[in-house]
N, C-alpha and C positions, 0 to 999 in steps of 0.2 A: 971425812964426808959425814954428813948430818945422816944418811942413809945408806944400808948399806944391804944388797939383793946377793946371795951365790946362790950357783944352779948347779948342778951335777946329775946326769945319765939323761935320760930322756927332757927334761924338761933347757936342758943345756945346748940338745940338737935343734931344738925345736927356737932357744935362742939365737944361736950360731945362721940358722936358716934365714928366721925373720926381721930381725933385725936392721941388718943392713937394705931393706928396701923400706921401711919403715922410714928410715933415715934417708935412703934417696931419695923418698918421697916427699922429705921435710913437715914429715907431721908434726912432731913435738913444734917447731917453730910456728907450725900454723895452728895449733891450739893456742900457742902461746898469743898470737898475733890474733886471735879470734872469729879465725878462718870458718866461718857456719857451712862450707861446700865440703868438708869432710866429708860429711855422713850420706852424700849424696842429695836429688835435689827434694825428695820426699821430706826428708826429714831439715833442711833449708832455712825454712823459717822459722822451726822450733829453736835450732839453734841459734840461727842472730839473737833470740831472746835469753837464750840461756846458759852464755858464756862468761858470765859478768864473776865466775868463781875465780879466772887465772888472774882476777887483779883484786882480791879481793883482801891480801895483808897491807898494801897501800889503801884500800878505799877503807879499812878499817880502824884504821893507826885513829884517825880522830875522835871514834868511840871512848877509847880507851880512856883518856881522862874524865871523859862524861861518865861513865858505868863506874869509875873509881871515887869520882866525888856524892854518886847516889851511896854506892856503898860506905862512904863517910856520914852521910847523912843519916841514913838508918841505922847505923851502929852507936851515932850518937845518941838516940831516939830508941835505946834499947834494942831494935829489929835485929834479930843474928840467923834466924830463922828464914830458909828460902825455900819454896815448896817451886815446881816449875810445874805447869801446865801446857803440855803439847803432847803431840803424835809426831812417830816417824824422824823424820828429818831435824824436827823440832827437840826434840830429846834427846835424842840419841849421841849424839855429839856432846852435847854439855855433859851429858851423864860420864862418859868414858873420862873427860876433861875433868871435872870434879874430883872422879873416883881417883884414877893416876894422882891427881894434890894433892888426895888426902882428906879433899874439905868437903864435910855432907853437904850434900843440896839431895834435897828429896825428890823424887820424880813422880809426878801424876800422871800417868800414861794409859787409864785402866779407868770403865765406866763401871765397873763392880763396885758398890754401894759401901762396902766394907772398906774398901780400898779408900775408896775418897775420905768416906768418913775418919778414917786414919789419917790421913792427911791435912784433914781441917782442924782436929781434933789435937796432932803430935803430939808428944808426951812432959812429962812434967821437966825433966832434964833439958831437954832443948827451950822449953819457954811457951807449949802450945801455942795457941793459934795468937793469945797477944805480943807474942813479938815474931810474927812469921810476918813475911811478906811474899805473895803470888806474881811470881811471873807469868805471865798468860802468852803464849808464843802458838803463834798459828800465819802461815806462810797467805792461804789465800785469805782468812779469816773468817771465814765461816766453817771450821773443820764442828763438828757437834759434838767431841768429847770434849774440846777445849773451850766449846762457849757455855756447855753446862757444869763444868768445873766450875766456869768463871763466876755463873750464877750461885751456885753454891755455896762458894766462897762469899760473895758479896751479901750474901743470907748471912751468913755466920759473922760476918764483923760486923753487920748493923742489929743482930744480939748481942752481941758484946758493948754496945755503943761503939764500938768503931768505925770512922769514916773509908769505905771503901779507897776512895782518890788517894788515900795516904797508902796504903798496903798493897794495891794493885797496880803493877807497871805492865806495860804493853809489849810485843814486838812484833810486826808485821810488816808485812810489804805497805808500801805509800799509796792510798787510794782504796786499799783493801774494804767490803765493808767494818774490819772491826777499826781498821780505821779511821773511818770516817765516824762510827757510833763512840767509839771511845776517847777520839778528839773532844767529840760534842758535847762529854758528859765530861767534862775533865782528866781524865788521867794522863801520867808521866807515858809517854810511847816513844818507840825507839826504831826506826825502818828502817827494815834491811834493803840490800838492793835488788830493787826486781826481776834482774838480769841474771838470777843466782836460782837453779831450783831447790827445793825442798834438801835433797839427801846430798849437796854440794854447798851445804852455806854452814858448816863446821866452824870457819873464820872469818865468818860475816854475826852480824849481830845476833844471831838465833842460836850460835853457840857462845858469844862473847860474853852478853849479858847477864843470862842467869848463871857464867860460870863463873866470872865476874863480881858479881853481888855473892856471890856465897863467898868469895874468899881467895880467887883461884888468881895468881899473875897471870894477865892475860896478854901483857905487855911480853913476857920471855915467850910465849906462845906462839904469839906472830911474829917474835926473831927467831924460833924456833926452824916456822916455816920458810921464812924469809931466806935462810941459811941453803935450803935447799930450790926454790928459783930458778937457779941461773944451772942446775944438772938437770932437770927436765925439761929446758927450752934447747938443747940445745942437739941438736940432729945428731947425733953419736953412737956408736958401740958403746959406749960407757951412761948412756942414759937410762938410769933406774926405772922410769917410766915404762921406757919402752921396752926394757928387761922383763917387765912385770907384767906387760900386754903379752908378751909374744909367748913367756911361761905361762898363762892359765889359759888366755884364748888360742891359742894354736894348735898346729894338728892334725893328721888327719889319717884315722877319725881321730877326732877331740875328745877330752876329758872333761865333758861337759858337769862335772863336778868337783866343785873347791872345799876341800877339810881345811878348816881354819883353824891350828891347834896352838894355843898362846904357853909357851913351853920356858918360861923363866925370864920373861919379859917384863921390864916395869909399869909396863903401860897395863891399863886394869879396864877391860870390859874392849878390847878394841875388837873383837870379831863380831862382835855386835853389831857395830855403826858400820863395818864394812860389809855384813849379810845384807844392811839393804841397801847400799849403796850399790851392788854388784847385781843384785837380786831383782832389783828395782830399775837398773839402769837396762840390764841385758835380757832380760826374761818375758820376750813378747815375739810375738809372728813365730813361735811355734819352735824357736831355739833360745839360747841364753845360759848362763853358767849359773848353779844353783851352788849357793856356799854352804857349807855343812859346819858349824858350829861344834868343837870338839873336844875333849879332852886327853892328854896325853894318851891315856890308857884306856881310850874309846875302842870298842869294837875294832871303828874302821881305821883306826892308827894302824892297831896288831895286825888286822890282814887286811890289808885297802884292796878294794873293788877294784876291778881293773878300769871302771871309768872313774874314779877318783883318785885328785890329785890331792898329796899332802903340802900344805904350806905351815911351815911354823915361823911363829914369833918368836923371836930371842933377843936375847940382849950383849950375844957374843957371837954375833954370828962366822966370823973365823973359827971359835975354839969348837962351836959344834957341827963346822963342815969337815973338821980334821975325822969326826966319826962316821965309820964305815956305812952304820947302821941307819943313817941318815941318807943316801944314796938313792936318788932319782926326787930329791924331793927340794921344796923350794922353802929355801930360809931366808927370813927378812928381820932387821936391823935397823934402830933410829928413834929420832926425838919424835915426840907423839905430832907435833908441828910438821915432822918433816913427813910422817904417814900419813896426814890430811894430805897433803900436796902431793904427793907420789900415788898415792890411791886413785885420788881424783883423777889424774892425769890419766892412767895405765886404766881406767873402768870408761873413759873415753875412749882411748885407743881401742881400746878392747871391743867395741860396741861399732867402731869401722870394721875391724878384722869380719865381725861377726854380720855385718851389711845392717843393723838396726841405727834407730835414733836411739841415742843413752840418755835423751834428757827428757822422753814423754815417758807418762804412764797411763795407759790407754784403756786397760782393764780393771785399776782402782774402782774405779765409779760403778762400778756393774752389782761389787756390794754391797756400798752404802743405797744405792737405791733399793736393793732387794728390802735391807732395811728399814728406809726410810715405807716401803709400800705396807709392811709386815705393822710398823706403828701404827699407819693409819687405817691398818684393818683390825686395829683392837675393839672389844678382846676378842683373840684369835686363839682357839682352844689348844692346847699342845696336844698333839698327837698320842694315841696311845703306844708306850714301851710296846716293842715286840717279844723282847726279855728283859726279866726283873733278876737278878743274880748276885748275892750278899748287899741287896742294896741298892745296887746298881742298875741304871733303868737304860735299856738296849736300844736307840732306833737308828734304820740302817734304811739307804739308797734304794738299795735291793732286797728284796725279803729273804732270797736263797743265802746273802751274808750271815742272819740270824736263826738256818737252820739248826745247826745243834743243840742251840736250847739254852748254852752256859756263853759263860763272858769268856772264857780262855778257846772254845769252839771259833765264836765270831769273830776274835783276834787273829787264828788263824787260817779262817777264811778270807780275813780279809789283806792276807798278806798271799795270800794265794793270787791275789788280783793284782800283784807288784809285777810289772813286765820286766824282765829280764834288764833293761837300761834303769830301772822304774825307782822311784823314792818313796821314802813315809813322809809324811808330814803331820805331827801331832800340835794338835791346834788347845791350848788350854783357855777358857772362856772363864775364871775363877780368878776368886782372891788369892794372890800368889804372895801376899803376905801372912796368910795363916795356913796357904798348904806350899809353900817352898820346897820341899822335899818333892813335890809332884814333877820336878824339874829332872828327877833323876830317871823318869821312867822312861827317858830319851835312851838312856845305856843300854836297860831291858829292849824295847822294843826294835832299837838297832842290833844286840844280838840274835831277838827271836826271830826277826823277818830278816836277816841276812843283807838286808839293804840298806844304803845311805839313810841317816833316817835326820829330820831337822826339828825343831821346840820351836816353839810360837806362844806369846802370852798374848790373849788376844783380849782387846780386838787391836793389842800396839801391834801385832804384825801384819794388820791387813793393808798398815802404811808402810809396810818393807816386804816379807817375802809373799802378799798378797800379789801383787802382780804377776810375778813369775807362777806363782800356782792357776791363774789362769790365761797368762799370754806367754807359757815358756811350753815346751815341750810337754805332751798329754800324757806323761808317765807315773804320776805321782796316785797315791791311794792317801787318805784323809783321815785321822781320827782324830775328831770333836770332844770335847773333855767342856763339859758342863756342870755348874750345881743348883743346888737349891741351898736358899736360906731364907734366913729368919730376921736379916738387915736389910731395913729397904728405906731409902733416900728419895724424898720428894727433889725433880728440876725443878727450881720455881718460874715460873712462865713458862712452865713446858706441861703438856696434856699427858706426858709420861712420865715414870720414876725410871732410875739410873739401873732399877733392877729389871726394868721391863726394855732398858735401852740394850744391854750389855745381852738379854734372851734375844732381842730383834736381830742382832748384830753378825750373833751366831747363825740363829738360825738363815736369815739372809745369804751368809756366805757358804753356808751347806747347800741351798738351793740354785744358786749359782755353780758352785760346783758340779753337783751329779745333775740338776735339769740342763744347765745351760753349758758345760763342757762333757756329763757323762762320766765324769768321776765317780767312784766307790770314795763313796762318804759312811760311816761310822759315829754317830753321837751318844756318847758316853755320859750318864746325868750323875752325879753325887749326891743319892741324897742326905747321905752324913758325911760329908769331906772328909774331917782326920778318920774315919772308919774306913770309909770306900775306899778311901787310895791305897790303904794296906790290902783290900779286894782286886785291887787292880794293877798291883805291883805283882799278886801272887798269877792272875791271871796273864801277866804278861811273858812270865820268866819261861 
């Protein structure tokens, strides 16, 4: 079997129970068959549109030799260099697909000035920016951190004398606007199919492409998937799918929280692509499964919450069900092809069990507009700190968060506001190519507030576990992680800099948060990065 799912203790009952009506109900056959009356008739129409992922290694098989003859071309042309621009859906997939082969492809995900600027910039070893070539990927085509990459980038090769149409390849939906503008100016473009959303098109051209042009077989990838097909379609006790629906969503009560913990797997980065796939799909009308991103020896491994379930990834999942110490938990097993296709399936199912649509997201928009309003109110003064602390500049929801004066007080008052079922979510609004280590302050904060706690590089998570933090259950408490710097990036045709987009973006989604759900929000500013995080790691312990 290309995949392979055990269950033992509770998550085994909860298989043994659901299952088999799953299976009389003939789900998996009616995913397969593109049945939009699943999800009930609200959600109807969304799905005739958005089922186009179960046929998607057939509809993609004739990419394949297209994306491998570009890749001929630019290698013969020196280009070795692939930088990708997108959000979410767009990313995230290619990224894990890359990393597992081994072959860089660089991700642009992040409107932080620095960030980009590293990216146009690459270094002397790879071949900077004259032998890079930008993939520009954006599903409806007008996402704003991918058309001002795109701008940026097209700045920077017509300094170099270089012809953009040569180094810039497209992928989008058909008709899209970037579409239709990057038809009309010449470039190579590549359409996915429209029938596919964002965080289900892994095996459609939005992952193919740019993983593709960096170096990746994309041809064993969708035989990977292809291998696993015909166990998901098929109405069974033995169908992975629906093994993997009935372990995370079922219940009752539910464990409305999934630890995603990759424990000796070859596969490199995959809880990523599946936090928002899960997160994204389930996390609206007020329930949904929050995935928890882990490490073996996180907090919540050693003593899982009683609403958290463990799943790990392995690569032997027989030899580590034989261990004891493994017991009520859920191991999964398989080619990275055969986890697009099982994931996808079971985050379906899961989204019936649960009575939602898995294929809208309803609540995304609520903060690019806040956003979008915050830009055209420039300049829009920042607020003044309530607390300045090593550095560290304090502004909080509520002013009673910033009573005691110190950064290690407001931390834990604001964990004070975790409700009993309740989550962190630390949001990082920064160059996480010069503070990487900021990633680790997930461990801390998950010990100090005793709660599931989740990492966000923002604003790439306001295209994954954005939703859920405002259309999933009203449990979650917020901390904002902001800097100040001294890099700043004109858009060109744009009335903002990348450093004034990435502040908008934040603060937008804070304001959305505590005005428009009542969340305890937490904004943390850096005014010296490598300084403050060591201020912020000691305030968190």
């Amino acid at each position: 079997m290309s995949f392979e799912i055990h269950v033992s203790g509770r998550p085994k009952e909860l298989v043994d129970s659901i299952v088999p009506g799953l299976a009389a109900s003939l789900v998996a056959s009616g995913v397969t068959a593109g049945d939009a009356t699943l999800w009930g008739a609200a959600a109807e129409d969304e799905a005739s549109r958005r089922l186009g992922w179960v046929q998607s290694v057939s509809v993609s098989r004739p990419l394949v030799p297209e994306i491998e003859a570009l890749r001929a071309e630019l290698v013969a042309r020196g280009v070795t260099r692939v930088v990708l621009a997108g959000m979410g859906g767009s990313s995230l997939a290619p990224e894990v697909i890359a990393q597992t082969a081994g072959v860089p492809l660089v991700i642009l995900d992040s409107t932080s000035p620095g960030q980009v600027l590293a990216a146009i910039d690459g270094d002397a070893e790879a071949g900077g920016l004259q032998q890079t070539v930008l993939v520009v990927s954006s599903k409806s085509g007008s996402t704003v951190e991918t058309d001002s990459a795109k701008r940026a980038f097209e700045a920077a090769f017509r300094d170099l004398g270089i012809d953009p149409l040569e180094r810039i390849v497209v992928v989008t939906d058909p008709g899209s606007p970037l579409d239709q503008s990057a038809r009309a100016d010449g470039y190579r473009v590549f359409n996915a199919d429209p029938d596919v959303g964002g965080r289900y098109s892994a095996l459609t051209a939005f992952g193919l492409v740019p993983a593709g042009l960096a170096g990746v077989d994309i041809g064993d990838l969708l035989d990977e998937a292809e291998a696993t097909l015909l166990e998901v379609a098929i109405d069974g006790r033995d169908n992975p799918a629906l093994t993997l629906a009935a372990a995370i969503a079922g219940g009752d009560p539910r464990k409305d929280k999934l630890g995603l913990v990759s424990d000796g797997t070859h596969i490199v980065g995959l809880p990523d692509w599946i936090e928002q796939l899960i997160a994204e799909s389930t996390g609206k009308n007020g329930t949904g499964i929050l995935p928890v991103v882990l490490l073996p020896v996180s907090p919540e491994v050693e003593n899982p919450p009683a609403d958290l379930q463990i799943l790990r990834l392995v690569d032997d999942a027989d030899a580590f069900h034989l261990f004891e110490r493994h017991f009520g938990e859920i191991l999964v097993s398989g080619s990275l092809g055969a986890q697009f296709v099982v994931w996808e399936y079971a985050t379906a199912i899961a989204g019936r069990m649960l009575g939602i649509n898995p294929f809208d997201q309803p609540d995304v928009e609520s903060a690019k507009a806040a956003a979008r309003g915050l830009l055209e109110a420039r300049p829009e003064p920042t607020a003044p700190a309530f607390v300045t602390d090593d550095g560290v500049e304090v502004r909080v929801s509520d002013p009673a968060l910033a009573a005691s004066g110190t950064l290690a007080g407001v931390l834990d008052a604001l964990w004070a506001r975790i409700p009993a079922d309740g989550y962190v979510a630390v949001q990082a609004y920064v160059n996480r190519l010069a503070v990487p280590q900021l990633h680790g302050l997930r461990e801390l904060v998950a010990a100090d507030s005793g709660r599931p706690t989740t990492f966000g590089w923002g604003p790439r998570f306001l295209h994954s576990t954005g939703q859920y933090h405002k259309g999933g259950p009203a449990v979650g408490v917020f901390l904002q992680i902001t800097e100040q710097s001294d890099v700043e990036l004109e858009i060109p045709g744009r009335p903002f800099t990348f450093g004034e987009l990435i502040q908008a973006q934040a603060a937008g989604d804070a304001t959305v948060l505590a005005e428009g759900h009542g969340r305890p929000v937490v904004t943390l500013t850096l005014t010296d990065p490598q300084v403050d995080v060591l201020s912020l790691f000691e305030a968190a312990q």
